[in-house]
N, C-alpha and C positions, 0 to 999 in steps of 0.2 A: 133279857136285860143285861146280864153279864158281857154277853155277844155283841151289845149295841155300844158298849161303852169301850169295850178291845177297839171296835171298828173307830173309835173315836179318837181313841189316842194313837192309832194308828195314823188316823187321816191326820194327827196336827203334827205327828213325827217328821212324815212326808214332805209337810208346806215347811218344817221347820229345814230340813234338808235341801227343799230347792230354794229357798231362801238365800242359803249357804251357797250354795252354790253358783243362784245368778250373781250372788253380793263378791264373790270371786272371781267370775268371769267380767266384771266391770270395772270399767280404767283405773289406776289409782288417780287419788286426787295429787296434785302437785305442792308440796308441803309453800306454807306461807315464808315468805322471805324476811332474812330478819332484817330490821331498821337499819338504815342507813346510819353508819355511828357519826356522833357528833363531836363536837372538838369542846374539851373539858371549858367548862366557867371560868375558872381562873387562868387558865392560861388563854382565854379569849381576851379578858379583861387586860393583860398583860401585853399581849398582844396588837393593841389598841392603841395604847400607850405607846410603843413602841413602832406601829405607822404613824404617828403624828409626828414624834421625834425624831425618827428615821425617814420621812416625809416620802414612806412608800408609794403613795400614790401617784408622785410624780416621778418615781424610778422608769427610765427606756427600758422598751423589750428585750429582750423575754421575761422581764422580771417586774413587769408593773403590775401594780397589786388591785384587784377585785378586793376589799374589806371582807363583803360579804360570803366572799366565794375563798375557803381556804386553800383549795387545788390549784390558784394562782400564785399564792403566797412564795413570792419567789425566793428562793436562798434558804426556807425553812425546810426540816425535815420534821415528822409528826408518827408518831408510832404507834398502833392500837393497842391499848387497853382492851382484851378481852372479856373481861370479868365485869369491868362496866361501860362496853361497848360506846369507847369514846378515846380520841384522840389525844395524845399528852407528849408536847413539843420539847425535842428531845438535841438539837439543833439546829446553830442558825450560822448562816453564813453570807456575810455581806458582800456583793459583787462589786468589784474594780469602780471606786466613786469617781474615778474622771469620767467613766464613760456613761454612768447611768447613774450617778445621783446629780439631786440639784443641792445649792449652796445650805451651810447652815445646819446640818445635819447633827444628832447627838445622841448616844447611849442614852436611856432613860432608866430611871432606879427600879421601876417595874417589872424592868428583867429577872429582880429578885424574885417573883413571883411565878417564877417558871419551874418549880420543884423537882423538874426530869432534867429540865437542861443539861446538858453533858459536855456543848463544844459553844463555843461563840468565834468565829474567824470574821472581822473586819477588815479588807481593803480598803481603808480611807484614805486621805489626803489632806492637803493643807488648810481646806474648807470647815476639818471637823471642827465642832467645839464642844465645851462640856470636859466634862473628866468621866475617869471609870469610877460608876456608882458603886460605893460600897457593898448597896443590897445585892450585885453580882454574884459577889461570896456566900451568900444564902444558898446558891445554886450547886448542887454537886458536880462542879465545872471537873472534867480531867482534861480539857484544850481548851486554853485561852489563847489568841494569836489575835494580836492590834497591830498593824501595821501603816503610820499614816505617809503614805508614800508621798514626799514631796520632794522641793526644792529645798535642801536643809539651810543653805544658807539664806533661804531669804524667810519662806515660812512652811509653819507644822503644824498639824491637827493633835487638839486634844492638849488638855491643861491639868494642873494641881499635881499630884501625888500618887504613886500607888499606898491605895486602903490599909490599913493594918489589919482589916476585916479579910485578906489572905491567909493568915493563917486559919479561915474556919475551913477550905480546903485542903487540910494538911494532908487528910483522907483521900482525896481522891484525885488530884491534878497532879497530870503525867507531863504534861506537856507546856510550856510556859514563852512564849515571845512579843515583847513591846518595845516597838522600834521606829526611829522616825516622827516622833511626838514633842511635845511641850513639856512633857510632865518630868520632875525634878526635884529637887530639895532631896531628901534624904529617905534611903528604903527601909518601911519598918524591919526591925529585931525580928516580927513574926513569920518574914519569908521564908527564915531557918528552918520550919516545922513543917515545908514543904519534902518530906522525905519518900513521897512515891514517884517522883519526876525522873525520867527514865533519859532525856537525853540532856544537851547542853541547854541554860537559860540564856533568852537572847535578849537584851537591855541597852543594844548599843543605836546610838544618836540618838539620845533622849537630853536631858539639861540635866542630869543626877550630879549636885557639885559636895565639896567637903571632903572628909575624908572616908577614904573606902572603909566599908565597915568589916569588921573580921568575920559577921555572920555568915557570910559566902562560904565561908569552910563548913559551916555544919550542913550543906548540902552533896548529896549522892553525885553532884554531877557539879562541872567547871561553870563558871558565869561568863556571858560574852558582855562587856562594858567597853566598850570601842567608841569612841567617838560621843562622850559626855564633858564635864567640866569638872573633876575630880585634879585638886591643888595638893593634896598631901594622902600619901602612903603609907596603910599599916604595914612596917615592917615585920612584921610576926610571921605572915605569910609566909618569907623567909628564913626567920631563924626558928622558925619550928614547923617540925612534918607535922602538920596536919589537914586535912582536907587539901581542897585543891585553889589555884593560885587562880584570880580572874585578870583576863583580856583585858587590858587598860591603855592599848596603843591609842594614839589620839587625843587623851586629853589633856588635861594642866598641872602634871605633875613636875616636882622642879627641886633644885635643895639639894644638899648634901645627903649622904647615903650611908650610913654606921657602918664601920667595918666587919663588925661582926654578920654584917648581910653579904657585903659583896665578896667577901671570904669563905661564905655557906657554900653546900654542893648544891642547895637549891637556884642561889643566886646564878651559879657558875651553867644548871641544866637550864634554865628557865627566866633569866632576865629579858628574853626578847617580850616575855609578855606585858614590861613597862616600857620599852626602847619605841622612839618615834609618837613622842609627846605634839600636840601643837604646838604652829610658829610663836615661835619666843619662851616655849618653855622644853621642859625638860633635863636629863642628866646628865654630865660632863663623859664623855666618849670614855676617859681612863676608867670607869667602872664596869665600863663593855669589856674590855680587856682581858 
């Protein structure tokens, strides 16, 4: 009895053993693949909005856009989310609009909705219209760059104002240029708060008119204003070191000039940066002097 039950559990050691052992001499299986990641909800939705307005579908090659298909998506970059295995558009860059957009084109406020976004660069032209939507600034932009390349004297893409909603970027935009546009009137107080901007701001041929505002100085870096419609000059610039002086050849500055300015060592290192106003305005040659 004893003997029959040894021989028993011997025999099922054995089956347990080659068991083992065919189950190791057999292929492995090839692990299951993981899903194809998909492109986040929100910035689908975002993105949607921004083919109709930016009227991708009929952008020329290489950059005409598949809706459906994001690997078309021309000008976008899209980053994976690992952790939930899904795409989150992180820049966009719009290609040279003479040669591949059609007429009528515009920022849409949806951009707001893009939570990663990090750069926005448009090559536009005189076709844009629309203004830069304030929900942009929602975005943790560190490159904005609008450039609507035209004919300045006859016409320019892109209308209204820059946002006051700039300053919600104070954090994070490094980099800052809009040039070649419509947009004018007066640049909010909040640009100041831009203090991670790492080279020069470029602002020039836009319609910015009035008087320059002294907020330029509280930024890290010079402002290029060349060629807008700015008629009168804070002198402070001048009579006090502080921050730095902005690029103002070009526009419609004019008037008498306090002696206490053209007598500064400022005035004396750096007046070219108001010399060579537009025809019919400007400062009498003896303060160049």
């Amino acid at each position: 009895m004893k003997c029959t039950s040894m021989k028993r559990i011997a025999s099922l050691l054995i089956a347990a053993l080659m068991a083992a052992a065919c189950s190791n001499d057999a292929p492995d299986t090839p692990p299951a693949e993981p899903p194809r990641p998909t492109m986040n909800v929100q910035d689908s939705l975002a993105i949607v909005a921004f083919y109709h307005a930016m009227k991708c579908g009929e952008w020329k090659e290489p950059f005409h856009w598949d809706l459906t298909d994001y690997e078309t998506w021309g000008g976008i970059t899209a980053v994976r989310d690992a952790e939930k295995n899904e795409y989150r558009i992180t820049e966009i860059e719009v290609p040279d609009a003479e040669e591949y957009l059609p007429d009528g084109y515009y920022l849409p406020s949806e951009l707001g909705d893009l939570t990663r976004l990090r750069s926005l660069t448009v090559w536009g032209d005189g076709r844009m219209t629309g203004e830069i939507p304030k929900e942009l600034f929602d975005c943790p932009l560190e490159n904005l760059y609008i450039v609507a390349k035209a004919n300045y004297q006859t016409r320019k893409g892109l209308y209204g104002s820059i946002p006051k909603e700039i300053g919600n970027v104070a954090g994070t935009l490094k980099w800052l240029k809009i040039s070649g546009t419509n947009i004018g009137g007066e640049i909010p107080e909040e640009i100041g708060k831009l203090q991670k901007l790492r080279t020069t701001v470029y602002l020039y041929d836009n319609e910015f008119t009035g008087k320059v505002p002294l907020v330029f100085r509280e930024l890290p870096v010079t402002v290029d204003l060349y060629g807008n419609d700015y008629t009168e000059m804070e002198w402070q610039y001048f009579t006090e070191d502080i921050g730095f002086i902005p690029f103002l050849n070009d526009n419609r500055l004019s008037g008498e000039i306090p002696e206490e300015v053209f007598k500064s060592e400022r005035w004396k290192e750096q007046n070219n940066r108001v010399a060579n106003q537009q025809k019919g305005y400007g400062y009498e040659e003896k303060y160049f002097n």
